[in-house]
C-alpha positions in Angstrom: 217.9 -296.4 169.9 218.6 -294.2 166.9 219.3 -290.8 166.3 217.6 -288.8 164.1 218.4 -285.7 162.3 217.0 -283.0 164.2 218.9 -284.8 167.8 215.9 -286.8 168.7 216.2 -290.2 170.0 213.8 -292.8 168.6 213.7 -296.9 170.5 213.9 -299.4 167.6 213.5 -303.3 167.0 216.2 -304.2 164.9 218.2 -307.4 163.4 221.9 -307.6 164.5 224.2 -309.7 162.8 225.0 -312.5 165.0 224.2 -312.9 169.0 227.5 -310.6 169.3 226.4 -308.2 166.8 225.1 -304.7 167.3 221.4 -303.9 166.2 220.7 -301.7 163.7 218.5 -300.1 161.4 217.8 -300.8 159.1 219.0 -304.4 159.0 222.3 -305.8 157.5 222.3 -305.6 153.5 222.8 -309.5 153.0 225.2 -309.3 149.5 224.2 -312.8 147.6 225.6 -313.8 144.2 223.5 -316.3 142.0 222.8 -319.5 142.8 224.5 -318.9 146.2 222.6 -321.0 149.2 221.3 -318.7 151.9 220.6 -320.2 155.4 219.8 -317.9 157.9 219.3 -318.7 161.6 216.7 -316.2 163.3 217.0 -315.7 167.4 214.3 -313.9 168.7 214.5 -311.4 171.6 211.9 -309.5 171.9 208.7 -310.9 174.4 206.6 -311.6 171.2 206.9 -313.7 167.9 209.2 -312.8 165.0 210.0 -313.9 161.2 211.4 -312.9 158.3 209.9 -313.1 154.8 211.8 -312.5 151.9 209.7 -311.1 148.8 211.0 -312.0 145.5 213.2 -315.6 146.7 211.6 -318.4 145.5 211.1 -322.0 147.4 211.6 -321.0 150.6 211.8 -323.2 153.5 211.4 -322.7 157.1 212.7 -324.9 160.5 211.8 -324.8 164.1 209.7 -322.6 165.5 206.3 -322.2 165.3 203.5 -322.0 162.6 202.7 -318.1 162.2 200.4 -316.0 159.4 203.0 -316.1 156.9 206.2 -318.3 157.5 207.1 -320.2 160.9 208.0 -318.0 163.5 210.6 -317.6 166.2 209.1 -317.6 169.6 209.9 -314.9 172.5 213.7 -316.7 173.5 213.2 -319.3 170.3 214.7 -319.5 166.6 213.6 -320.3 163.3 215.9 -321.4 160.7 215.0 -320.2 157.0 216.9 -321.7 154.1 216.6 -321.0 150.1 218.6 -320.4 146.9 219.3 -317.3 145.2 218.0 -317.8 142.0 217.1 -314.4 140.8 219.9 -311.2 140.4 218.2 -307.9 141.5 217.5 -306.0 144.0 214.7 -307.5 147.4 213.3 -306.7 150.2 213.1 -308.9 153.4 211.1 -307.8 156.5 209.4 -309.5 159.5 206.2 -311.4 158.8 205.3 -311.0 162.1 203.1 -308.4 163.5 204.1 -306.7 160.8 202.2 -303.8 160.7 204.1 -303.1 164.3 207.4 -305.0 164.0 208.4 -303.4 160.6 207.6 -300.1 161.9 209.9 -300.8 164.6 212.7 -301.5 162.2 212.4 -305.0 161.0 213.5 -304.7 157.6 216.5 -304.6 155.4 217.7 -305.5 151.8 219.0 -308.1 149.8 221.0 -307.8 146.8 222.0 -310.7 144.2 224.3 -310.6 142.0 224.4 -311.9 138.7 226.9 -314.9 137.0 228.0 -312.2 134.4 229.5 -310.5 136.8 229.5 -307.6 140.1 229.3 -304.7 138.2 226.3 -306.6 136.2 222.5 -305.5 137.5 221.6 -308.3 135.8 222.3 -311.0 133.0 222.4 -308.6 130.0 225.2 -306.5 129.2 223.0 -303.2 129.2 222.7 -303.4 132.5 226.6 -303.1 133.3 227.3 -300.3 135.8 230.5 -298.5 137.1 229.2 -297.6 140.3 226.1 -298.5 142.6 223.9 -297.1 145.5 220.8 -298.2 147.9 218.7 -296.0 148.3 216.3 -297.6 150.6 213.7 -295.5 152.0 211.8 -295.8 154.9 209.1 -293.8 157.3 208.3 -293.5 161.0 205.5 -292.7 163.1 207.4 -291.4 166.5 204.2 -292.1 168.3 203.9 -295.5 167.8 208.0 -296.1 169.0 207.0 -293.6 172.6 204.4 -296.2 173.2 206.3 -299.2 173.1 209.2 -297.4 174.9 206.9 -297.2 177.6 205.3 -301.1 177.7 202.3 -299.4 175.8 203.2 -301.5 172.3 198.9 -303.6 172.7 197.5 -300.0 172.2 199.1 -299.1 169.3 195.9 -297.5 166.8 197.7 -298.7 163.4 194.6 -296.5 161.5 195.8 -293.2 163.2 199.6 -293.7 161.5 201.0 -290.5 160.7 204.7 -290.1 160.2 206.4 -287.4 161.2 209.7 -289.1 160.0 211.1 -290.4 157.0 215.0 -292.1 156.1 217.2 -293.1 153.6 219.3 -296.5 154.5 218.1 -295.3 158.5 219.0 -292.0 158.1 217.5 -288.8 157.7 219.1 -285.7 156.3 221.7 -284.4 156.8 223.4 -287.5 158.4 222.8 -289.7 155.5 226.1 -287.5 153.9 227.7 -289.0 157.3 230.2 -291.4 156.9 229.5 -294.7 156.7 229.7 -296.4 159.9 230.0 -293.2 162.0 231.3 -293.6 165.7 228.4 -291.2 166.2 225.3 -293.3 164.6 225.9 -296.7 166.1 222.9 -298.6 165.2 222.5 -296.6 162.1 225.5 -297.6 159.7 224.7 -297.2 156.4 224.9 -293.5 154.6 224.1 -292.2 151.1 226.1 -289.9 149.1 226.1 -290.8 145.8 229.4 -289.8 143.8 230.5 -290.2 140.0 232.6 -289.3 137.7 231.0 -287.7 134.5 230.4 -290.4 132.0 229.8 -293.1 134.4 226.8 -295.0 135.0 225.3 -295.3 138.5 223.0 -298.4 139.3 220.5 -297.3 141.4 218.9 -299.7 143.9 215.5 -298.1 145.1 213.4 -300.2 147.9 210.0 -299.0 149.6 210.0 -300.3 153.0 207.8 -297.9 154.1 204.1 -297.8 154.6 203.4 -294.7 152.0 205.0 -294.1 149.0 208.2 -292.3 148.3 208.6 -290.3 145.0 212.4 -290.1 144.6 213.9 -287.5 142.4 216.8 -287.8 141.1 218.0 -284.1 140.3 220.8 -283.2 137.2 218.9 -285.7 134.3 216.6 -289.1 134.1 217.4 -292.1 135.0 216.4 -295.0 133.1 214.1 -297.9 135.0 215.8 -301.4 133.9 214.0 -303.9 136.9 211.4 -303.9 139.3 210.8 -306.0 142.2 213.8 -308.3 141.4 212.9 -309.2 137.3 214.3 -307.5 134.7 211.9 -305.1 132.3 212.3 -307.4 129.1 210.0 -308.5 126.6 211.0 -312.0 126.1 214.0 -313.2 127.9 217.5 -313.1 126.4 216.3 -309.4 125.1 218.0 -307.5 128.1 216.2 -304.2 129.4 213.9 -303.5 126.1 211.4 -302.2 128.2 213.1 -299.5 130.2 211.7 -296.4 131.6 213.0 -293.4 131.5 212.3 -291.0 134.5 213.0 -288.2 136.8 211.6 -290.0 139.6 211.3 -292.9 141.2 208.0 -294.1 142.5 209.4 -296.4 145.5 205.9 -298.3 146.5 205.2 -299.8 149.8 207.7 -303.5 149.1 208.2 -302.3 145.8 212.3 -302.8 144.4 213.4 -300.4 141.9 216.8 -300.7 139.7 217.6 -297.5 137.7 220.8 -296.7 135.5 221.6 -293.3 136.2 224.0 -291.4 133.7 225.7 -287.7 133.4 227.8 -286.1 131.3 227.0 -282.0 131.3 225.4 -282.7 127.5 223.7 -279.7 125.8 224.6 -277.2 129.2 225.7 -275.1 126.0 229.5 -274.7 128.0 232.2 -276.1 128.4 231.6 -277.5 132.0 235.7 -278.0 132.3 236.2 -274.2 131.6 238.9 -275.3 128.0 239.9 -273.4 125.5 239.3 -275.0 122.1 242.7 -276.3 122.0 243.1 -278.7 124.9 242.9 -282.0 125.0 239.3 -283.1 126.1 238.8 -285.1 129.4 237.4 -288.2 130.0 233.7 -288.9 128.7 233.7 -285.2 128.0 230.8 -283.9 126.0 232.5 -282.9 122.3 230.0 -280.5 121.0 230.4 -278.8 124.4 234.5 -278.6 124.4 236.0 -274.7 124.3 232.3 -273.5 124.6 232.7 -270.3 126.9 230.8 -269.8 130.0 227.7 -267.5 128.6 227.1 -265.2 131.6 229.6 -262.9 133.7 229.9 -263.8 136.9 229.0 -261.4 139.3 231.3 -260.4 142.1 231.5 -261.2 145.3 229.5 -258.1 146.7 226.7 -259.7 144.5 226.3 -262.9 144.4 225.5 -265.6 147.3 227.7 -268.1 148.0 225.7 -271.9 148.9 227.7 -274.2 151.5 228.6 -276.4 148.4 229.5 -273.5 145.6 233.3 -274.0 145.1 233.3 -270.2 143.9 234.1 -271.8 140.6 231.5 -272.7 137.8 234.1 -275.4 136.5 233.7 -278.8 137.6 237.0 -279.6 139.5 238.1 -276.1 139.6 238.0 -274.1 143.3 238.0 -269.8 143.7 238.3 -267.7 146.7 234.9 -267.1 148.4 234.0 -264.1 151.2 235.0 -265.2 155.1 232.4 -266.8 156.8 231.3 -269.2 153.9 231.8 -272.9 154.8 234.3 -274.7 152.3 232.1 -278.0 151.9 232.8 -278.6 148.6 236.4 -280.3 148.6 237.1 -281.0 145.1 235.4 -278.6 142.9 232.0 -281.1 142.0 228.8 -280.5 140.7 226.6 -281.3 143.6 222.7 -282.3 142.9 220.2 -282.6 145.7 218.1 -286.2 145.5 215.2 -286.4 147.6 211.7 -287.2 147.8 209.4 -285.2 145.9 206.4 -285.5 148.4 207.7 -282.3 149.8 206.8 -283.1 153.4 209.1 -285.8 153.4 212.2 -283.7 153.8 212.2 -282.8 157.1 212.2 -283.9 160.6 209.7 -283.8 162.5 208.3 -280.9 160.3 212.1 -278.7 160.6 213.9 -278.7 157.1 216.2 -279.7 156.2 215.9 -283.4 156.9 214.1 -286.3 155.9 214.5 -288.3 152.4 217.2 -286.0 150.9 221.0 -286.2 150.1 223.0 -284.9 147.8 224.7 -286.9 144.8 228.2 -285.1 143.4 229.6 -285.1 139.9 233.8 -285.7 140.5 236.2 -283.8 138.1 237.7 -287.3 136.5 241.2 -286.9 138.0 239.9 -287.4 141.9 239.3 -290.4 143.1 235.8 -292.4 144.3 236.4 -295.1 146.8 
């Protein structure tokens, strides 16, 4: 089972990692470098066949078990071995190619990432695509209907036409327990989080997957974010050129199987103010904006009998800096950041089961330079 946002319990099909591991959802993020071989051995538990297909990997062979739609399959108590080579950096998808329209509703799905020879903080081959920090963002949606009736044996009449979800994830969470930690005592089978944190000046490498049936429009709020890849394969006119071809947006359109890798930048450029709070006499900071430095802030705050105070406001418009705030406001904001909310743009999508907040939404947080991102 999983537990969504709202305290709901969902039943899931999921891969574990090994016959000792614990399932979860979505699967394990399978970390490749270039050129690596991948074999993986698939034993199948449930009572009907399962496979895995991996979009994007090329020459891929398949052992054991039997012939299925797509791949060979693992049958109810059977295995299926699946071997190929890494040959493409980038950012995949793998998912059952069984049943498929049931079995990755059910949570048969997860991603693969490949790194590049150049390097692990390389996207890819070409040096534009060199990144100080990266996220997966990989989004997901759920009809709890469909998961009630297989709970109860009821899985053969299952109407795929009448899908309508009611719940939608990021990494198997929705909001707000994808700002969890990471592998949280308290979300089992759901291990993966995503809160996105930088320091001004760095670039983030975004890895945006669709494994969901509709499409997810994800916005990334505080600037654009420039579209280097899709599905794996860099956006190059003629190879050797790097990302010539990039797209700059301010959101994501994560189709159905669809891989997305964006570089995503800030520094506070043209807010008009100095976002550090200097006079024009100290010494800048880090990646700090120069036509903004000493810039005053241009409106008086108001006090604290006329303003309201968000969960995340530090009380402070100064990134890094922290004020007093009124009793009774919750000090969420630990370090003085800029805090952005990324989510879907489909507005229905951010919530659970129709109660807001929820759904595909998170929060990513500009860090004053002198605190440290693990």
């Amino acid at each position: 089972f999983i537990t969504t946002g709202d305290g709901n319990r969902v039943l899931i099909w999921g891969f574990a990692n090994g016959q000792d591991g614990t399932v979860q959802y979505p699967g394990p993020t399978l970390i490749l470098e270039e050129g690596q071989e991948v074999t993986i051995t698939l034993t199948n538990e449930l009572d009907e066949p399962a496979s895995i297909v991996f979009p994007g990997q090329v020459r891929v062979t398949a052992t054991g078990g039997k012939v299925g739609l797509l791949t060979r399959e693992a049958p109810p108590g059977g295995t299926v071995v699946y071997h190929f080579t890494a040959e493409h950096p980038g950012t995949f998808l793998y998912h059952s190619g069984s049943n498929p329209s049931l079995q990755v509703e059910m949570g048969l799905f997860g991603a693969i990432i490949v790194r590049p020879q150049m390097g692990d903080n390389y996207a890819y081959n070409s040096e534009e695509t060199k990144f100080d920090r990266e996220y997966l963002f990989l989004l997901s949606d759920m009809d709890v209907r469909i998961h009630e009736r297989v709970a109860f044996g009821l899985k053969d009449t299952v109407d795929n036409t009448t899908f309508f979800p009611t719940y939608w994830f990021i990494n198997g969470r929705n909001a707000p327990d994808t700002m969890s930690p990471a592998f949280a005592s308290w979300l089992p089978t759901q291990p993966y989080n995503c809160l996105p944190r930088m320091h001004p000046g760095e670039k983030m490498l975004m890895r945006v997957i669709g494994a969901g049936r509709d499409l997810h429009p994800y916005h990334c709020h505080g600037n654009n974010a420039y579209v280097i890849a899709r599905d794996g394969r860099l956006l190059e006119s003629a190879p050797g050129k790097g990302p010539d071809m990039k797209v700059s947006m301010f959101t994501i359109p994560a189709a159905p199987g669809q891989t997305v890798d964006a570089i995503f930048e800030w520094t506070g450029a043209n807010l008009g103010w100095d976002i550090y709070g200097h006079a024009k006499s100290d010494p800048m900071e880090p990646n700090e904006y120069a036509p903004d430095h000493g810039k005053p802030f241009p409106v008086t705050i108001p006090g604290p009998d006329d303003i309201a105070y968000g969960d995340f406001y530090s009380g402070s418009p100064f990134l890094g800096n922290s004020e007093p705030v009124p009793p009774g406001i919750p000090r969420l904001n630990q370090n003085g950041g800029f805090f952005y909310m990324w989510h879907s743009h489909n507005e229905k999508e951010m919530v659970n089961y129709g109660i807001f907040p929820g759904g595909i939404m998170t929060m990513m947080i500009i860090e004053h330079p002198s605190v440290p991102i693990e």
